[in-house]
C-alpha positions as CSV (number, residue, x, y, z in Angstrom):
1,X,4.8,-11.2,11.9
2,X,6.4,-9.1,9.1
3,X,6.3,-10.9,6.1
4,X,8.4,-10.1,2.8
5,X,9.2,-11.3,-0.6
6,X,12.4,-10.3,-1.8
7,X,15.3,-11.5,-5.0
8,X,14.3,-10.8,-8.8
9,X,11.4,-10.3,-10.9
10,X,10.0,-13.6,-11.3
11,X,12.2,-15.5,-9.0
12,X,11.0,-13.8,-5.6
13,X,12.1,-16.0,-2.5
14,X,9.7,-15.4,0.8
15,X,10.6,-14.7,3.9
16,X,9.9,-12.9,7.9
17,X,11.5,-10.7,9.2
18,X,12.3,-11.5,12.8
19,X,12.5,-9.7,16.8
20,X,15.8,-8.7,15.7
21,X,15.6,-7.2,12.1
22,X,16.8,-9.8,10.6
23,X,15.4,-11.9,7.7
24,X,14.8,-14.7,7.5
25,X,14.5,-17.0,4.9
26,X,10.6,-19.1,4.2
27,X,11.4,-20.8,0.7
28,X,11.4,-24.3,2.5
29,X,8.2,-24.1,4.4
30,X,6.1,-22.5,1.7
31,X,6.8,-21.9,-2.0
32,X,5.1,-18.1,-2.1
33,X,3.4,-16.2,0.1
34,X,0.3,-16.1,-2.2
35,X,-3.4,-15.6,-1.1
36,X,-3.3,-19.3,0.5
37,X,-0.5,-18.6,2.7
38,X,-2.8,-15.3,3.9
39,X,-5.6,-17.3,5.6
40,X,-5.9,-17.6,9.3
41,X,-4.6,-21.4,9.6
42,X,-2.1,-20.4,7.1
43,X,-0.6,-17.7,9.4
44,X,-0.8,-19.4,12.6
45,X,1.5,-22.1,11.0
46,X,4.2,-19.9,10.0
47,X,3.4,-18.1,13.5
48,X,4.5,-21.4,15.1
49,X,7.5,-21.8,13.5
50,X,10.8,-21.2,15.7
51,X,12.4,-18.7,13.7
52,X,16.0,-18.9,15.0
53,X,15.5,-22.4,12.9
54,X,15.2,-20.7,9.7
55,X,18.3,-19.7,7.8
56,X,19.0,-15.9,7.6
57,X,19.4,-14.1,4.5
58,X,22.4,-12.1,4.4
59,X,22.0,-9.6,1.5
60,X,18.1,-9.8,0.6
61,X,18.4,-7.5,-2.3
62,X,15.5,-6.3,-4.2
63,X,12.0,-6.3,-2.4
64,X,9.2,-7.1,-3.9
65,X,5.5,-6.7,-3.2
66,X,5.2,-8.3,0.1
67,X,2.8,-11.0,-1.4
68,X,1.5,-12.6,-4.8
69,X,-1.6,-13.1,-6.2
70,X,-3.5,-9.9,-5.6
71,X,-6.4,-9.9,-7.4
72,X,-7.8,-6.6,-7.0
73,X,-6.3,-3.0,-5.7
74,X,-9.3,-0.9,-4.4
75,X,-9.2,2.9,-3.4
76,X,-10.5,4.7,-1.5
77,X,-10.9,8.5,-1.8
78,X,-10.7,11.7,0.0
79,X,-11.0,9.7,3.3
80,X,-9.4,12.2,5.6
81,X,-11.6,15.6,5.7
82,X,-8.5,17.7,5.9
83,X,-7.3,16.2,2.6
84,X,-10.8,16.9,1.2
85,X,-10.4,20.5,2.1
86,X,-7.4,20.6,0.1
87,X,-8.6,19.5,-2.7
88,X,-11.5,21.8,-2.9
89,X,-13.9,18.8,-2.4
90,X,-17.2,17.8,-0.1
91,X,-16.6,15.6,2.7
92,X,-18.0,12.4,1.4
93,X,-21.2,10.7,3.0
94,X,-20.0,7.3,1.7
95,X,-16.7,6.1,1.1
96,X,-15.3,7.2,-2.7
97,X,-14.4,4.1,-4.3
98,X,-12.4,3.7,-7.1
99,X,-9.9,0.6,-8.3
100,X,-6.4,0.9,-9.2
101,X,-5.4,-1.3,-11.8
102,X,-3.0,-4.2,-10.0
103,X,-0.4,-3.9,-12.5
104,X,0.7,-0.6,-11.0
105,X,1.7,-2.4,-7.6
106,X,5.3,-2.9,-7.1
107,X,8.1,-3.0,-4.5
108,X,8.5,-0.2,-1.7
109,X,11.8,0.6,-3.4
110,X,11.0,0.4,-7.2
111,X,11.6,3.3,-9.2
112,X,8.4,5.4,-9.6
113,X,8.1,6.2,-13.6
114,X,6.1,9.3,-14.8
115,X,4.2,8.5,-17.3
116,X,4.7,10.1,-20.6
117,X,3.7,14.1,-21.0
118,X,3.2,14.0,-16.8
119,X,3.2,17.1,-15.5
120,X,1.0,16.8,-12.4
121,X,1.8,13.4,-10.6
122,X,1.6,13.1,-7.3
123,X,2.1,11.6,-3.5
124,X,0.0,10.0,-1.1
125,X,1.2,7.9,1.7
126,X,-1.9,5.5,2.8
127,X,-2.3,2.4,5.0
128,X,-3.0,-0.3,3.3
129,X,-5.2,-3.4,3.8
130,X,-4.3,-7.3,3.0
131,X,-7.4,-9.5,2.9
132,X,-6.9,-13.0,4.4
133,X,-10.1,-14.1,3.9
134,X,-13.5,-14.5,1.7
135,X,-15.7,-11.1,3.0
136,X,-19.4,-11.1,1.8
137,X,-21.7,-9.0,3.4
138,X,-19.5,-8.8,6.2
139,X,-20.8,-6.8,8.9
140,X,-18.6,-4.3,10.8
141,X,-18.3,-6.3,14.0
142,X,-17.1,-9.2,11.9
143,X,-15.0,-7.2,9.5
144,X,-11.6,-7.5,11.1
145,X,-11.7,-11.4,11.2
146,X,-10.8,-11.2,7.5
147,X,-8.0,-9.1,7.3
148,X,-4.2,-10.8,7.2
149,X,-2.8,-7.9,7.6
150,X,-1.6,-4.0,6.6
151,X,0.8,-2.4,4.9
152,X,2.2,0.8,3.5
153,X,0.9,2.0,0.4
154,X,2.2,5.2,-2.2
155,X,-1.0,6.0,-3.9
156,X,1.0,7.6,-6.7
157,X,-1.7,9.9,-8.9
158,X,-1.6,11.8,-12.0
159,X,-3.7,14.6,-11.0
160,X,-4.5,16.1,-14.8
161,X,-5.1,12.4,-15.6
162,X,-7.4,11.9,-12.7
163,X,-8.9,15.2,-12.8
164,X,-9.0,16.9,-15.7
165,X,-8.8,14.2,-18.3
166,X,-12.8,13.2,-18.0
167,X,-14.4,10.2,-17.0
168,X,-13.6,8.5,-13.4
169,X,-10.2,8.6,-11.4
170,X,-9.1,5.2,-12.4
171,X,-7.0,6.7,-15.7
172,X,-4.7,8.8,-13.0
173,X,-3.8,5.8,-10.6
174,X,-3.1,3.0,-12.5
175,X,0.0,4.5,-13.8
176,X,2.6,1.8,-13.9
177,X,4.6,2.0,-10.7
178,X,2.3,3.8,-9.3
179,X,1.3,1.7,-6.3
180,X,4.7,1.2,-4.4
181,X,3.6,-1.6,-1.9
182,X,6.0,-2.6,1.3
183,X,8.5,-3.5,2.8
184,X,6.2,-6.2,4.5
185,X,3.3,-7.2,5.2
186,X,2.8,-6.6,9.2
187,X,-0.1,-9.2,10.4
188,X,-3.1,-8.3,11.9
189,X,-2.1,-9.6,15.8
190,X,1.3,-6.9,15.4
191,X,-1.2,-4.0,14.9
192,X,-4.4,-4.3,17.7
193,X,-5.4,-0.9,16.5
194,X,-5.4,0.2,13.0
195,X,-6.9,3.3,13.8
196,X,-3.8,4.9,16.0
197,X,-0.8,4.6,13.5
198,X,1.0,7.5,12.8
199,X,2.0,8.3,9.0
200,X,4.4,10.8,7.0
201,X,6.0,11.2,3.4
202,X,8.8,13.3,2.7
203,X,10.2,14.9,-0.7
204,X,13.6,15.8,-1.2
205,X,14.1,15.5,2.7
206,X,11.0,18.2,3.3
207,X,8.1,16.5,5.3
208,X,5.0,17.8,3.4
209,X,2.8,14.7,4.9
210,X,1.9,14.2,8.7
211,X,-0.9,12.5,9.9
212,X,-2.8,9.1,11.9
213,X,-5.1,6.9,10.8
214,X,-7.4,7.9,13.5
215,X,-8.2,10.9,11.2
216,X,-10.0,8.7,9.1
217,X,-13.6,9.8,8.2
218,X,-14.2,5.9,7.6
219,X,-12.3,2.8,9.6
220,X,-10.7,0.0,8.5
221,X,-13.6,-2.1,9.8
222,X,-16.1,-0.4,8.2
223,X,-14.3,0.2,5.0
224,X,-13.9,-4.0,4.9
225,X,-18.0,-4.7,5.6
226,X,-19.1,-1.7,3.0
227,X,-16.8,-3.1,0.2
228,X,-18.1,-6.1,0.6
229,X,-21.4,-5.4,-0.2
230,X,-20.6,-4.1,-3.8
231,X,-17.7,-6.7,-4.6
232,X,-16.6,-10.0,-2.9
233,X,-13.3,-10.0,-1.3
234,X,-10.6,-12.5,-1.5
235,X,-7.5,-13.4,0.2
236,X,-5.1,-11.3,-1.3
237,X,-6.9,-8.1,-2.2
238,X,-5.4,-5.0,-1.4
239,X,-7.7,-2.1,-0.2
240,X,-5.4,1.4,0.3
241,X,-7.6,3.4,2.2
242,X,-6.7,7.1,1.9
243,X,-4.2,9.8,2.3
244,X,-3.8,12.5,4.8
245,X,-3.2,16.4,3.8
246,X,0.0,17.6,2.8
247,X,-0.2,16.2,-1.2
248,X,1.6,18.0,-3.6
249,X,-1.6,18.9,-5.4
250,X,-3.0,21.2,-2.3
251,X,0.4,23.0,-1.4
252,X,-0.7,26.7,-1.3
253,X,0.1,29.4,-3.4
254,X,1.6,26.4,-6.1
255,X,1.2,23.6,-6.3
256,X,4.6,21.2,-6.0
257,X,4.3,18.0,-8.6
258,X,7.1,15.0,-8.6
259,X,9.8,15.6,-11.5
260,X,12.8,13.1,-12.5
261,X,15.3,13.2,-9.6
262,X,13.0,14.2,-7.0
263,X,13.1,11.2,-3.6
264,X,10.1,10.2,-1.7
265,X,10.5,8.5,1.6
266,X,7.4,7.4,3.4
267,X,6.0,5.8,6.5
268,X,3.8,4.3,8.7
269,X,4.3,3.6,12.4
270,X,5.3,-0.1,12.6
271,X,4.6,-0.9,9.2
272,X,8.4,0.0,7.9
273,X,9.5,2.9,5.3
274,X,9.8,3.2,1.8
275,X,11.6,5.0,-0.7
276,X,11.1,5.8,-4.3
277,X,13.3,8.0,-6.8
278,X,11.2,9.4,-9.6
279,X,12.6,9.4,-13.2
280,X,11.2,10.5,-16.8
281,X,9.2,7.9,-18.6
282,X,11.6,4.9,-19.2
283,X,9.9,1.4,-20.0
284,X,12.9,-0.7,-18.9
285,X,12.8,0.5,-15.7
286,X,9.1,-0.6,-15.1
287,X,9.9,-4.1,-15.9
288,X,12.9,-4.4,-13.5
């Protein structure tokens, strides 16, 4: 299933979208699609359903983060060597872990605003993971058993903020807007492998990002049972799990950084596209 929230801030209305593209309208089976609505019973109800039942919605309007209650959004970095070589950095031994702060999540299409005095922010399309389940301890062979489901995440970054600015990476990703989430959240039984999915971002029409998640120093599974040996995971946590080459930040002689006006457009095979326009530091935009 592709699932979807969609309507205004506060008043988002969930929904599926179905074999045919359209969508299709869930507000009288379940209030939200919060962490509950994420377990496995949970899924295989709404998996049962005969769709061509549900009423379809005809203008969906704004999209929202494809589910509520999300109560952490954990990072991983420099999870594709080639990305590592761009940035001038060691392959890591262990997955880099670092948190994004969850108020940064919003909709695929919601304006990205820099943040005041950015110079340096930055792109990185990323697949991203939707617990469904309590993981503990989890072992790798059990991992997959609690994930709902994947989605496509912009790992937006101030790079002087991250970089430059002292201290741990957190300060340059939590950026409002900065973790564009979307269009839906594709279930775990539409994806059987996680680790073949093709992904790109463009700029202003120019692909500068190409890759596959079967690049990826560390898997899905394994990224799920290590994380859950330092935190416990709940239904509902978001774990975006690392970017391909081809950020701004590594292109060669100069670097290229997002300015107002500039377009991103991003995707990841089967998970949908997104796209963001970027503008100068405007607080009423965040909030809308």
């Amino acid at each position: 299933m592709k699932l979807l929230r969609h309507g205004a801030k506060g008043a988002e209305k969930p929904a599926l979208l179905d074999a045919q593209g359209r969508v299709r309208d869930l507000s009288k089976v379940l209030p939200d699609i919060g962490a509950a609505a994420l377990a496995p019973k949970s899924l295989q109800r709404l998996r049962d359903l005969d769709t061509n039942t549900l009423p379809v919605v005809e203008r969906p309007g704004r999209l929202a983060v494809p589910w509520s209650g999300m109560g952490k959004f954990v990072a991983i970095g420099l999870n594709y060597a080639d990305h590592a070589a761009e940035s001038n950095l060691p392959v890591p031994k262990e997955p880099i872990v670092f948190m994004k702060a969850t108020s940064c999540a919003v909709g695929p299409d919601h304006p990205v605003v820099l943040p005041q005095g950015s110079v340096k922010s930055d792109w990185e399309v990323e697949l991203g993971i939707v617990i469904g389940s309590r993981a503990r301890y989890v072992s790798e062979a059990d991992a997959l058993k609690h994930v709902a489901g994947y989605c496509v995440v912009n790992d937006v970054s101030e790079r002087e903020y991250q970089i430059e600015r002292g201290g741990t990476w957190d300060k340059g990703k939590g950026c409002d807007t900065f973790g564009p989430i979307g269009p839906w959240l594709v279930t775990a039984d539409e994806v059987p492998d996680p680790q073949n999915l093709s992904m790109w971002l463009e700029v202003n029409g120019h692909r500068y990002q190409n890759g596959s998640t079967k690049t990826m120093i560390f898997g899905v599974a394994m990224l799920v049972s290590y994380l859950s040996r330092f935190m416990t995971l709940e239904a509902g946590d978001c774990i975006t799990t690392g970017t391909p080459p081809g950020v701004g930040m590594g292109v060669k002689p100069n670097p290229v950084f997002l300015k107002p006006g500039d377009v991103m457009k991003l995707g990841i095979e089967g998970l949908g596209v997104q796209t963001q326009t970027v503008h100068a530091w405007d607080p009423a935009l965040i909030d809308g």
